[in-house]
PyMOL Python script that loads the backbone (N, CA, C, O; Angstrom):
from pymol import cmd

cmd.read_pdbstr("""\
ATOM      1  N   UNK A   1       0.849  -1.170   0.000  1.00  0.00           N
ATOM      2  CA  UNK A   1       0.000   0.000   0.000  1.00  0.00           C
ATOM      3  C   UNK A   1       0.891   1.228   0.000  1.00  0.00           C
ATOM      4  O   UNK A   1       1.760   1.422   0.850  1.00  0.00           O
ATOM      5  N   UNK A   2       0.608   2.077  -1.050  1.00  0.00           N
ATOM      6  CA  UNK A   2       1.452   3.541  -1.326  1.00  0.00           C
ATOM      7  C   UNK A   2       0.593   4.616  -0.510  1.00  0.00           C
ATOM      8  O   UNK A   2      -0.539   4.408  -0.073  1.00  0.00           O
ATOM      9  N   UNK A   3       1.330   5.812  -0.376  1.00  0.00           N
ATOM     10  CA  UNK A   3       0.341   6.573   0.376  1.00  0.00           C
ATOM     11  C   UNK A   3       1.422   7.765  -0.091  1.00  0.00           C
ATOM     12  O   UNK A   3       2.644   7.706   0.048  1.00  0.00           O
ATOM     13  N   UNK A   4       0.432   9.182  -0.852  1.00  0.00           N
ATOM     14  CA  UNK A   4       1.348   9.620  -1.188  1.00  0.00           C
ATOM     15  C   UNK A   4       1.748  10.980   0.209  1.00  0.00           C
ATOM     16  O   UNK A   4       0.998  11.415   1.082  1.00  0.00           O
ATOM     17  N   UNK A   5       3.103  11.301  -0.070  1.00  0.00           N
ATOM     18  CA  UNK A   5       3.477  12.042   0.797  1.00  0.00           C
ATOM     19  C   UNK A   5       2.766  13.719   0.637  1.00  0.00           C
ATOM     20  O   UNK A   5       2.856  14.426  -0.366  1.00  0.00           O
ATOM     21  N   UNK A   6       2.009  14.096   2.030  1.00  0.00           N
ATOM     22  CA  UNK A   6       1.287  15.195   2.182  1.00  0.00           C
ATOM     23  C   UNK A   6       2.433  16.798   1.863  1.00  0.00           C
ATOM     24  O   UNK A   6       3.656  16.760   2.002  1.00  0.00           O
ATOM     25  N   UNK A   7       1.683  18.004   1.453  1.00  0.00           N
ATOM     26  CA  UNK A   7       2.172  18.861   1.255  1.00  0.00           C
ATOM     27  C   UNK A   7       2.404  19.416   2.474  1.00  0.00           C
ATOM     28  O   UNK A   7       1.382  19.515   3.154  1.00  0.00           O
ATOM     29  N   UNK A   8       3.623  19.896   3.087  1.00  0.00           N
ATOM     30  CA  UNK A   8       3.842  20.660   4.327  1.00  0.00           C
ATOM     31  C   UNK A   8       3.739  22.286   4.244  1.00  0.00           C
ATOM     32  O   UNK A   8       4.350  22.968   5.067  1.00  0.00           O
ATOM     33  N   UNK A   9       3.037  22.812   3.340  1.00  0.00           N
ATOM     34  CA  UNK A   9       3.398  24.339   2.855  1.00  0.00           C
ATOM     35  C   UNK A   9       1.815  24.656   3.147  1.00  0.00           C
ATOM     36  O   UNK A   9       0.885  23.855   3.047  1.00  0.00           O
ATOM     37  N   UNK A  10       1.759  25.939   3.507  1.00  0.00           N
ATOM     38  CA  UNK A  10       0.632  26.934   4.081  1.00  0.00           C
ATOM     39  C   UNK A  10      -0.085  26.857   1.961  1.00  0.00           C
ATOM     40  O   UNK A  10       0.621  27.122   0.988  1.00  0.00           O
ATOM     41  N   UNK A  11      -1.227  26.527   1.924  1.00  0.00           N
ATOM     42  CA  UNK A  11      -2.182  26.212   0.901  1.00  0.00           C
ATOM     43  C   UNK A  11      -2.200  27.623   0.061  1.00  0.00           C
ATOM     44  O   UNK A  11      -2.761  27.776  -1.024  1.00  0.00           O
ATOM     45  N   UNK A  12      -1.642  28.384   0.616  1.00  0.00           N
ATOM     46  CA  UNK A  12      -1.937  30.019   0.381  1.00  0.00           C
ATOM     47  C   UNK A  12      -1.181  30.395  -0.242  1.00  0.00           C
ATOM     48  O   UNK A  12      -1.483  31.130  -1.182  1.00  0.00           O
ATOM     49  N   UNK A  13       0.147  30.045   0.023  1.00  0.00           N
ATOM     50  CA  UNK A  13       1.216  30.519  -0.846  1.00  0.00           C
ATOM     51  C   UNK A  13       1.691  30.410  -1.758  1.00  0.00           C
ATOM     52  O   UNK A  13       2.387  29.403  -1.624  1.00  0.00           O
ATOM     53  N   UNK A  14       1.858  30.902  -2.999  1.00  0.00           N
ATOM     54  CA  UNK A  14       2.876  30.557  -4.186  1.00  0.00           C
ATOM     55  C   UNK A  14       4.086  29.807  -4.286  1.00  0.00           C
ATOM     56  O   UNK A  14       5.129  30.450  -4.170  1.00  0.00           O
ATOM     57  N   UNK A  15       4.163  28.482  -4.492  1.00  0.00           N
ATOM     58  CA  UNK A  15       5.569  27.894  -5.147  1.00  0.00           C
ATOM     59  C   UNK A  15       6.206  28.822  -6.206  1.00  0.00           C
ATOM     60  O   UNK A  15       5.723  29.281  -7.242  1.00  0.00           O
ATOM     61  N   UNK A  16       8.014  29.037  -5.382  1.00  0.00           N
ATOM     62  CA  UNK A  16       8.352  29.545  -6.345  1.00  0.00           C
ATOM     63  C   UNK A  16       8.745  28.301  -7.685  1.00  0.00           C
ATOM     64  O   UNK A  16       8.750  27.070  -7.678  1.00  0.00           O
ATOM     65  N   UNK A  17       9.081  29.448  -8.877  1.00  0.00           N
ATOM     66  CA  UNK A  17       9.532  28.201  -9.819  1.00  0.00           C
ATOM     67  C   UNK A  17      10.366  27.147  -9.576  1.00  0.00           C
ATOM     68  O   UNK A  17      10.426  26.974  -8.359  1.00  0.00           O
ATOM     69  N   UNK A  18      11.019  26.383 -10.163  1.00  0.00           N
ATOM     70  CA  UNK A  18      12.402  25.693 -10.211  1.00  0.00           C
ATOM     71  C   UNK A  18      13.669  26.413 -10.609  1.00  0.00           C
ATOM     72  O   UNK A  18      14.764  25.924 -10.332  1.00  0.00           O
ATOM     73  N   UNK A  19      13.539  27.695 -11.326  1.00  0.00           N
ATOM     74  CA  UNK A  19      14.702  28.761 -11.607  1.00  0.00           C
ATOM     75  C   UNK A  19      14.446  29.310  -9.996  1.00  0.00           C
ATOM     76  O   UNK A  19      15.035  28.913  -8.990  1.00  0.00           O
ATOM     77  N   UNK A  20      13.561  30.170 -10.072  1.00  0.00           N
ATOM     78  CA  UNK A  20      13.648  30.871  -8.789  1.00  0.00           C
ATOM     79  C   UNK A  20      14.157  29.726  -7.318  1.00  0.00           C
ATOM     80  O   UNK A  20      15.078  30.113  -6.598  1.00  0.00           O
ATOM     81  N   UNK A  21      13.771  28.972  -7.153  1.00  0.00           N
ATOM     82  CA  UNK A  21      14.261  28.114  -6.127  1.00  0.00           C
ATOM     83  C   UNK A  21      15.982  27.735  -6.285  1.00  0.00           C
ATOM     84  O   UNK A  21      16.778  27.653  -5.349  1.00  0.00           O
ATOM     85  N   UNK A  22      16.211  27.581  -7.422  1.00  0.00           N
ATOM     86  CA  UNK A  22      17.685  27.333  -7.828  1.00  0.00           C
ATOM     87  C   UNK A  22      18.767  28.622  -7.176  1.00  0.00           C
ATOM     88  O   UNK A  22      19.768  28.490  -6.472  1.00  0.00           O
ATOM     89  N   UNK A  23      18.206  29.715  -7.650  1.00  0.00           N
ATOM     90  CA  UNK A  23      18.230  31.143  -7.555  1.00  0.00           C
ATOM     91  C   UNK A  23      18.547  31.485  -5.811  1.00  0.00           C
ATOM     92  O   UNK A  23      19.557  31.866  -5.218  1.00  0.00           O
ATOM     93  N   UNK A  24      17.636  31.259  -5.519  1.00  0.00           N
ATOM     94  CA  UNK A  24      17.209  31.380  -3.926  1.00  0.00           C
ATOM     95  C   UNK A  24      18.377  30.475  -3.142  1.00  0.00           C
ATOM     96  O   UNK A  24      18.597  30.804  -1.976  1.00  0.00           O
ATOM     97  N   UNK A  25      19.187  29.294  -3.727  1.00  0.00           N
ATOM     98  CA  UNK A  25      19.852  28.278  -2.848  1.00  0.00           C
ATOM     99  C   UNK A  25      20.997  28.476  -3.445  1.00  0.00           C
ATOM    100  O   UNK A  25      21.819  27.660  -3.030  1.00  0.00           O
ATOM    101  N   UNK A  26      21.498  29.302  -4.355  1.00  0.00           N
ATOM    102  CA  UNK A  26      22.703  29.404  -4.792  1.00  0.00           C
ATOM    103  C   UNK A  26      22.969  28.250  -5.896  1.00  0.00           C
ATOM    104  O   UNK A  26      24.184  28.103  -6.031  1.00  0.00           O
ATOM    105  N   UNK A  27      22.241  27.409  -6.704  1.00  0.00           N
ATOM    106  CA  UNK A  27      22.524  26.378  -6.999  1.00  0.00           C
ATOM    107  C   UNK A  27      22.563  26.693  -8.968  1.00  0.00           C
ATOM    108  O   UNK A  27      21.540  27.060  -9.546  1.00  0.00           O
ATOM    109  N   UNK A  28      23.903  26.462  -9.726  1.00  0.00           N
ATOM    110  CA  UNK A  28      23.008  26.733 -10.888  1.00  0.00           C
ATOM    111  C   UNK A  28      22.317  25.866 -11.542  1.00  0.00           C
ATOM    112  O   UNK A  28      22.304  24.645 -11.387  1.00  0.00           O
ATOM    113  N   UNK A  29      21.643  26.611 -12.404  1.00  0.00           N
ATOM    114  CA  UNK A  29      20.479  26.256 -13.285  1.00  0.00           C
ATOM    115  C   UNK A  29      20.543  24.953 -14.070  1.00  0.00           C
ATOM    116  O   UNK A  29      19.534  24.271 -14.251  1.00  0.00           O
ATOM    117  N   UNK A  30      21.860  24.584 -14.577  1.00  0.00           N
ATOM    118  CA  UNK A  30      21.765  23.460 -15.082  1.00  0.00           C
ATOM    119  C   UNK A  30      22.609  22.122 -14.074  1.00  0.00           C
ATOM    120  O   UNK A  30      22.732  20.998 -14.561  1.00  0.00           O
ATOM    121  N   UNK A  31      23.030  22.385 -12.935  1.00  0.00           N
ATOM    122  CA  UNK A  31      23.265  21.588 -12.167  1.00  0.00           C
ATOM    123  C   UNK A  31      22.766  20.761 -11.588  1.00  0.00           C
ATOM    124  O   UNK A  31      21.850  21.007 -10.804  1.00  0.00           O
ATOM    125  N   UNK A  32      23.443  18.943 -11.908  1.00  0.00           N
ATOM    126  CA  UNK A  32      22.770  17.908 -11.614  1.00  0.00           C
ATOM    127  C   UNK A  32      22.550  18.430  -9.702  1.00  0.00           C
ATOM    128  O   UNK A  32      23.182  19.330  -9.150  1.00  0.00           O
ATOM    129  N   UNK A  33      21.576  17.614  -9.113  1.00  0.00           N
ATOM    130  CA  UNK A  33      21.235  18.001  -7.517  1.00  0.00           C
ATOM    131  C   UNK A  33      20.573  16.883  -7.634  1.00  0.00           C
ATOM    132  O   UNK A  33      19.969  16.524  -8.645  1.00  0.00           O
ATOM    133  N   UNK A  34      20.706  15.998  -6.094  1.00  0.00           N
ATOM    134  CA  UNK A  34      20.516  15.123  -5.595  1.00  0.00           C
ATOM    135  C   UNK A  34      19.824  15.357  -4.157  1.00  0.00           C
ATOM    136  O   UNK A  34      20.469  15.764  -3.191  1.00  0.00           O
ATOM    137  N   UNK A  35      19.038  15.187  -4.131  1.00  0.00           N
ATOM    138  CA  UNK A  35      18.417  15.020  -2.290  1.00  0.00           C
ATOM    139  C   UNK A  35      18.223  14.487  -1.277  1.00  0.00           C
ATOM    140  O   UNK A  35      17.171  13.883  -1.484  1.00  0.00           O
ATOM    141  N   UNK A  36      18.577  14.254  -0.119  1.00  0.00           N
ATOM    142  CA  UNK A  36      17.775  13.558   0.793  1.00  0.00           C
ATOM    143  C   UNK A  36      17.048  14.490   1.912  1.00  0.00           C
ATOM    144  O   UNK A  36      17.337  15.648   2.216  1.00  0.00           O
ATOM    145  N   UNK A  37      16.032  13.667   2.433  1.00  0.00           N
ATOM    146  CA  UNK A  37      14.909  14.992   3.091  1.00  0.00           C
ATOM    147  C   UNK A  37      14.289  13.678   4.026  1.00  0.00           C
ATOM    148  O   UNK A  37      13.839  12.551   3.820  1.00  0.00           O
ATOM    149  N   UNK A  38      14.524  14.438   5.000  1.00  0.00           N
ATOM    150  CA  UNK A  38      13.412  13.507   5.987  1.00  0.00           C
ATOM    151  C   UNK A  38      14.270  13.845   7.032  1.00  0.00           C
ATOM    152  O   UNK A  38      14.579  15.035   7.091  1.00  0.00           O
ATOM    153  N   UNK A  39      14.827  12.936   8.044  1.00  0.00           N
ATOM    154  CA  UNK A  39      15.010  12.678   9.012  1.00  0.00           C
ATOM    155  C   UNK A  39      16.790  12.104   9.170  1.00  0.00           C
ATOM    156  O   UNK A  39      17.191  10.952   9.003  1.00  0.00           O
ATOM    157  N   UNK A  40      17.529  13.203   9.502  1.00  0.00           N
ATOM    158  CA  UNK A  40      19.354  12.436   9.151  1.00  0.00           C
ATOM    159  C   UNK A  40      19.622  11.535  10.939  1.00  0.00           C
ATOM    160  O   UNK A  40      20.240  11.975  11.909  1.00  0.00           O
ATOM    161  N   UNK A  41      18.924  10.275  10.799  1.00  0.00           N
ATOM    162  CA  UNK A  41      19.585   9.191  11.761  1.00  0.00           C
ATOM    163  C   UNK A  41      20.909   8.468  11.208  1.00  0.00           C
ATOM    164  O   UNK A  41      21.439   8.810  10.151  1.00  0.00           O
ATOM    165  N   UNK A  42      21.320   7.583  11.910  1.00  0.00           N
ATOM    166  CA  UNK A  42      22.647   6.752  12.043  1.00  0.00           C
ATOM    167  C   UNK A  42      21.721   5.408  10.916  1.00  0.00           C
ATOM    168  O   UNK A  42      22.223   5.018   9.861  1.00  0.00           O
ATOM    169  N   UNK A  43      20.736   5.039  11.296  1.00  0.00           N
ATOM    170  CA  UNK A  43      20.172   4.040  10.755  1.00  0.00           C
ATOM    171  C   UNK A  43      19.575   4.223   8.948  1.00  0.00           C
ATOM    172  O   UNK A  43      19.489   3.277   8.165  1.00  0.00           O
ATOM    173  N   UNK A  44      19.378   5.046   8.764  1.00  0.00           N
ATOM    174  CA  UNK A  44      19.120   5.377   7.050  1.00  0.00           C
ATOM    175  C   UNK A  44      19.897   5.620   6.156  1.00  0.00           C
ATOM    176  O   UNK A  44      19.754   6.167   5.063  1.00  0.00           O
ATOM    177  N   UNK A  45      21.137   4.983   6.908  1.00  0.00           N
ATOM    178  CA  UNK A  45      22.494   5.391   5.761  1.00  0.00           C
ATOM    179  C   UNK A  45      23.030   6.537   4.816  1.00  0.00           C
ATOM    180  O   UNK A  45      23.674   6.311   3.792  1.00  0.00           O
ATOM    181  N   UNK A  46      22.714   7.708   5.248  1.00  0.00           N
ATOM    182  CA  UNK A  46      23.401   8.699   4.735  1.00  0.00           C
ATOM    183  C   UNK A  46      24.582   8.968   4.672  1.00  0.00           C
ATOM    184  O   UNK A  46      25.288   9.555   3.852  1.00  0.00           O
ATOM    185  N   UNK A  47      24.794   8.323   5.933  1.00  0.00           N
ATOM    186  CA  UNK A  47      26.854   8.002   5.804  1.00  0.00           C
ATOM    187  C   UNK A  47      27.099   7.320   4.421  1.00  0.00           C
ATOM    188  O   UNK A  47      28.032   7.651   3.689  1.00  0.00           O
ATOM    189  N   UNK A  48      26.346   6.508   4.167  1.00  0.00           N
ATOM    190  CA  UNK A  48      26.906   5.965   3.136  1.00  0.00           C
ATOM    191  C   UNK A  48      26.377   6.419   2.111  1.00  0.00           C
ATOM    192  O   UNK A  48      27.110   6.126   1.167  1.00  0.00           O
ATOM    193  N   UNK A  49      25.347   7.076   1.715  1.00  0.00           N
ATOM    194  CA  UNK A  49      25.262   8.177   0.742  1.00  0.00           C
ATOM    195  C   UNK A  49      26.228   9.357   0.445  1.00  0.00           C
ATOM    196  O   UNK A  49      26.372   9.825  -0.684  1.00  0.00           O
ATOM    197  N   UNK A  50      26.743   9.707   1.322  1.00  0.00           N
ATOM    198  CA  UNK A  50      27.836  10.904   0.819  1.00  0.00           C
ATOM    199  C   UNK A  50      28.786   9.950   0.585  1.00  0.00           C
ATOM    200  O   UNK A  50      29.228   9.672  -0.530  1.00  0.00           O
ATOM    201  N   UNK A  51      29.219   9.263   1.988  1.00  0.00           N
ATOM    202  CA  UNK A  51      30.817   8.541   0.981  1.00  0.00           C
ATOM    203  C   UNK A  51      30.459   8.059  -0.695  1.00  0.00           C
ATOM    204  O   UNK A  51      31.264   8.184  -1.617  1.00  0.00           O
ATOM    205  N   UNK A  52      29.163   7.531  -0.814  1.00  0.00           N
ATOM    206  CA  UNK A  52      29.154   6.805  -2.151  1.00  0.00           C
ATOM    207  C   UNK A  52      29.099   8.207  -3.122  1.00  0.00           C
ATOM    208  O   UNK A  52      29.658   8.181  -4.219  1.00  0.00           O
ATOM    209  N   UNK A  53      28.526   9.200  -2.742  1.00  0.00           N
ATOM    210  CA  UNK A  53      28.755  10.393  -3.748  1.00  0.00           C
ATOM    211  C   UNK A  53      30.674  11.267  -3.546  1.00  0.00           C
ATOM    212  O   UNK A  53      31.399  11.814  -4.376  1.00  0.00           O
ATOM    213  N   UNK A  54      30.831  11.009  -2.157  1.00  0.00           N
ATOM    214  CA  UNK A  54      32.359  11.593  -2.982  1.00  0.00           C
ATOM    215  C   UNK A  54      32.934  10.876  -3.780  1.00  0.00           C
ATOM    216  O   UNK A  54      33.500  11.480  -4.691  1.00  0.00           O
ATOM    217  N   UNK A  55      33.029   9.373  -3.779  1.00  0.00           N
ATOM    218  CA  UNK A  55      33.513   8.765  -5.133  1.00  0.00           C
ATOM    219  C   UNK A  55      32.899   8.457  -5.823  1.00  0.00           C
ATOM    220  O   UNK A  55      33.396   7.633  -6.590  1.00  0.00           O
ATOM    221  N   UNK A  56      31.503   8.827  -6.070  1.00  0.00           N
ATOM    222  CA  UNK A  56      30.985   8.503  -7.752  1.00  0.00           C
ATOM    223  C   UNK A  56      31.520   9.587  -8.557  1.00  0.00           C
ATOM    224  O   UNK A  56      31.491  10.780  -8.253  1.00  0.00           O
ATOM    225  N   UNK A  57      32.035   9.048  -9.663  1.00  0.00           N
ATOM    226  CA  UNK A  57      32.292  10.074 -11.006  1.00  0.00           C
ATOM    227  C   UNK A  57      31.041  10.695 -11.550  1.00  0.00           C
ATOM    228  O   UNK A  57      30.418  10.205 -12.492  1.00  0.00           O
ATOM    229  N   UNK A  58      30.753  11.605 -11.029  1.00  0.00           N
ATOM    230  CA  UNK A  58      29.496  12.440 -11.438  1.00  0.00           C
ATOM    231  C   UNK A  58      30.020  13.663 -12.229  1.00  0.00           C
ATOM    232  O   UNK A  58      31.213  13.957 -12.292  1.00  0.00           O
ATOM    233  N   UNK A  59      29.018  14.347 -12.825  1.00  0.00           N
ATOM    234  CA  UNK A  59      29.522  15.635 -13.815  1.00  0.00           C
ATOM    235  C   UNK A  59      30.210  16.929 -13.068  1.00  0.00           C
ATOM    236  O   UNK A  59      30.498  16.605 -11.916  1.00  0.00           O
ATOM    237  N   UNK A  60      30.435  17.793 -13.250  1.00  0.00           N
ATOM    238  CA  UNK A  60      30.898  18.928 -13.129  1.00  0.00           C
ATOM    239  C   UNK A  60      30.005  19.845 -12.313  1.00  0.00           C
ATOM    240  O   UNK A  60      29.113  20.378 -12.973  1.00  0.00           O
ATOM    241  N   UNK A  61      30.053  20.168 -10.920  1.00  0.00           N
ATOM    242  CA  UNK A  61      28.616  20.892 -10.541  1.00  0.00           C
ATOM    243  C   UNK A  61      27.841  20.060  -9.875  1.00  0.00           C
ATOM    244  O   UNK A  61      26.972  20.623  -9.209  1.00  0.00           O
ATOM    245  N   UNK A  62      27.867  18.723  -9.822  1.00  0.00           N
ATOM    246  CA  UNK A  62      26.781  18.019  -9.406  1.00  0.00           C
ATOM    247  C   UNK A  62      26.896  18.256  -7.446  1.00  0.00           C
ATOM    248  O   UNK A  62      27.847  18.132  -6.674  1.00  0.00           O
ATOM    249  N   UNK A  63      25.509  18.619  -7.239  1.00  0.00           N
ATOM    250  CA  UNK A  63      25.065  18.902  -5.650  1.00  0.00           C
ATOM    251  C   UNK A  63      24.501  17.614  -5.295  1.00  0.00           C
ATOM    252  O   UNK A  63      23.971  16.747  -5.990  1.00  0.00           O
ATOM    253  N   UNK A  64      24.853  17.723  -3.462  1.00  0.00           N
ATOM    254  CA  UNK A  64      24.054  16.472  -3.074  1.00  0.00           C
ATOM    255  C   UNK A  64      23.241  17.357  -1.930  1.00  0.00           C
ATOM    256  O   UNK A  64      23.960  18.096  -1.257  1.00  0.00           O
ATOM    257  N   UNK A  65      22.083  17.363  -1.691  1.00  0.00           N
ATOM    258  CA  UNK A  65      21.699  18.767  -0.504  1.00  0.00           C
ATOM    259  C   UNK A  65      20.446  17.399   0.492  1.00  0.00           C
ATOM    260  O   UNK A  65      19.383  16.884   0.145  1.00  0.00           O
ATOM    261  N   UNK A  66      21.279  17.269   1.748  1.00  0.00           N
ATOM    262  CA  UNK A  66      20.831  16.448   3.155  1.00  0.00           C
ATOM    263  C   UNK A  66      19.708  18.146   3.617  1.00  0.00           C
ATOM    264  O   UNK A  66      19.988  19.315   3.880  1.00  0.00           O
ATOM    265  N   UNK A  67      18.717  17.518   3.518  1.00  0.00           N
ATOM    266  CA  UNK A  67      17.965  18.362   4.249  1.00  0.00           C
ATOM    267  C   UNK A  67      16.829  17.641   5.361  1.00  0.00           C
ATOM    268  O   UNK A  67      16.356  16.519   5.186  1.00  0.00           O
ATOM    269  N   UNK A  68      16.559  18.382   6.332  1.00  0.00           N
ATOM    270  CA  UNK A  68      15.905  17.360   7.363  1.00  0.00           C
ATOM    271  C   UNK A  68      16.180  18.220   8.761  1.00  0.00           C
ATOM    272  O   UNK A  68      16.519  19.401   8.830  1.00  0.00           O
ATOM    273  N   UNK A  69      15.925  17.242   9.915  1.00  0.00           N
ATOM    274  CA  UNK A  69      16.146  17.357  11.157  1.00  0.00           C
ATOM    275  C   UNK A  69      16.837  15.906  11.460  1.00  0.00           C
ATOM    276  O   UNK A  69      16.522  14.734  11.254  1.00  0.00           O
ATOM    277  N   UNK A  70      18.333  16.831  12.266  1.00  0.00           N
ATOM    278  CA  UNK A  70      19.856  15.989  12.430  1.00  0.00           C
ATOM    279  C   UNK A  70      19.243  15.348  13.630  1.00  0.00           C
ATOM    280  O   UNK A  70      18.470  16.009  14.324  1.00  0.00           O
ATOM    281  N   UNK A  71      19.587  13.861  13.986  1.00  0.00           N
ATOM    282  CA  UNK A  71      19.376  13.708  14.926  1.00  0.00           C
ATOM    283  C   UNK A  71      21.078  13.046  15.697  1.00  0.00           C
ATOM    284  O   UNK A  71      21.143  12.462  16.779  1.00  0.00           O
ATOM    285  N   UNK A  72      21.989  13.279  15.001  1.00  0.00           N
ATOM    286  CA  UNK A  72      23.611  12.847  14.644  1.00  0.00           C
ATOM    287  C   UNK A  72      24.208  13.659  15.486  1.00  0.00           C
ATOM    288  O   UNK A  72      23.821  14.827  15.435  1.00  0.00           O
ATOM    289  N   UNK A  73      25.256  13.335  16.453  1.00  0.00           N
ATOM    290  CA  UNK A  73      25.887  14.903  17.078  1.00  0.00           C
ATOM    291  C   UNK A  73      27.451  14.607  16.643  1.00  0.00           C
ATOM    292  O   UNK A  73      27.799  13.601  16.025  1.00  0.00           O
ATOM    293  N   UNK A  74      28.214  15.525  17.019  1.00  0.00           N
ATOM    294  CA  UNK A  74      29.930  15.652  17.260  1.00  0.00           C
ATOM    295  C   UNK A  74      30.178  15.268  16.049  1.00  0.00           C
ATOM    296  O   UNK A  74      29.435  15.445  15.083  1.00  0.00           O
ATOM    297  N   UNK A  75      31.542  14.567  16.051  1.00  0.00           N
ATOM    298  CA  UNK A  75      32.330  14.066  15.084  1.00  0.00           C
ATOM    299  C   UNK A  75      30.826  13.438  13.953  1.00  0.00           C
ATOM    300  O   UNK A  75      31.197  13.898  12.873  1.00  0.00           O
ATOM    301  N   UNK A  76      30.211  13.107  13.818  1.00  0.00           N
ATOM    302  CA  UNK A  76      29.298  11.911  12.934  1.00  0.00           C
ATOM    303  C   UNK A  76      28.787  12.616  12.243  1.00  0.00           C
ATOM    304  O   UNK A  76      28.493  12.251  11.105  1.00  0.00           O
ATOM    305  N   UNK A  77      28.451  14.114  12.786  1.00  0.00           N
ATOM    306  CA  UNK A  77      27.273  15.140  12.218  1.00  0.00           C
ATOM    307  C   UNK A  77      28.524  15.964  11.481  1.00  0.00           C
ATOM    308  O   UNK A  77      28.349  16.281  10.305  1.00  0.00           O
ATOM    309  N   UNK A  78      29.427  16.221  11.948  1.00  0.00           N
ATOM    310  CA  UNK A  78      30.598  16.981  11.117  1.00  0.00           C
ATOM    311  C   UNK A  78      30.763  16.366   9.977  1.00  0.00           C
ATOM    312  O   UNK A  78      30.490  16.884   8.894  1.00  0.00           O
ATOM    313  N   UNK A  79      31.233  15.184  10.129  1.00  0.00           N
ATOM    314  CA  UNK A  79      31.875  14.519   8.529  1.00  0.00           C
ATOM    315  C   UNK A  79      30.903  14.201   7.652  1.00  0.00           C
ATOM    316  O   UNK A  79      31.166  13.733   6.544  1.00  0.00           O
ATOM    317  N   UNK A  80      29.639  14.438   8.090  1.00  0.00           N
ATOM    318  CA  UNK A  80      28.644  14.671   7.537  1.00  0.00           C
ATOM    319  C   UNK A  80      28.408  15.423   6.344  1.00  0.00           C
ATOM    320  O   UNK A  80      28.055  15.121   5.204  1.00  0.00           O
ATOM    321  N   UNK A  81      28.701  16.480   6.925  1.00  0.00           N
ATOM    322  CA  UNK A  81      28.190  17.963   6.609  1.00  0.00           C
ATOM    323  C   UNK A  81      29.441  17.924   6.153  1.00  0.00           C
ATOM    324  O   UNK A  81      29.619  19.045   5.675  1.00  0.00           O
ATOM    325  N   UNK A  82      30.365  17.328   6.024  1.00  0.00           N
ATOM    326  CA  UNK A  82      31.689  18.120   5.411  1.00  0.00           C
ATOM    327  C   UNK A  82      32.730  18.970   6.001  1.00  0.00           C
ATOM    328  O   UNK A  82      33.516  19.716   5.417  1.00  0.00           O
ATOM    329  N   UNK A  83      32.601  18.727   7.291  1.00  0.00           N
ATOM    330  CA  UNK A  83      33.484  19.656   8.193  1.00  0.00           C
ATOM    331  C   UNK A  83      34.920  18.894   9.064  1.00  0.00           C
ATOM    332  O   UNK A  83      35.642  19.584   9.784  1.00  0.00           O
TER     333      UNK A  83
END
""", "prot")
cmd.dss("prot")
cmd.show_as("cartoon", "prot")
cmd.util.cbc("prot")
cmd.orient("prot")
């Protein structure tokens, strides 16, 4: 059973475009971008999502953007994030 995922945005407001959102995050326009969104635990493998994106041979530009609520602290949440 699928269930699709609900809109979290006030019904009222305008989506900006996909330029304007690009725009807004610093990201350019024709740059591959990759996401994860939800929830950054130890258990959903995002560790191993970035390591597997610093060594995939991807194009020129290509973004990976972890967005969510960290639940990771110290050292785990740093090398994370790239720090």
């Amino acid at each position: 059973v699928s269930c699709p995922m609900p809109i979290l945005i006030a019904g009222d407001r305008r989506l900006p475009t996909r330029a304007d959102a690009r725009d807004r995050l610093g990201i350019a326009q024709d740059a591959p971008v990759a996401a994860f969104v939800g929830h950054v635990r130890r258990y959903k493998g995002v560790d191993l999502l970035v390591e597997a994106w610093r060594d995939a041979a991807l194009p020129a530009g290509s973004m990976l953007r972890i967005a969510g609520e960290w639940y990771l602290r110290g050292r785990e949440a740093r090398r994370l994030r790239g720090q």
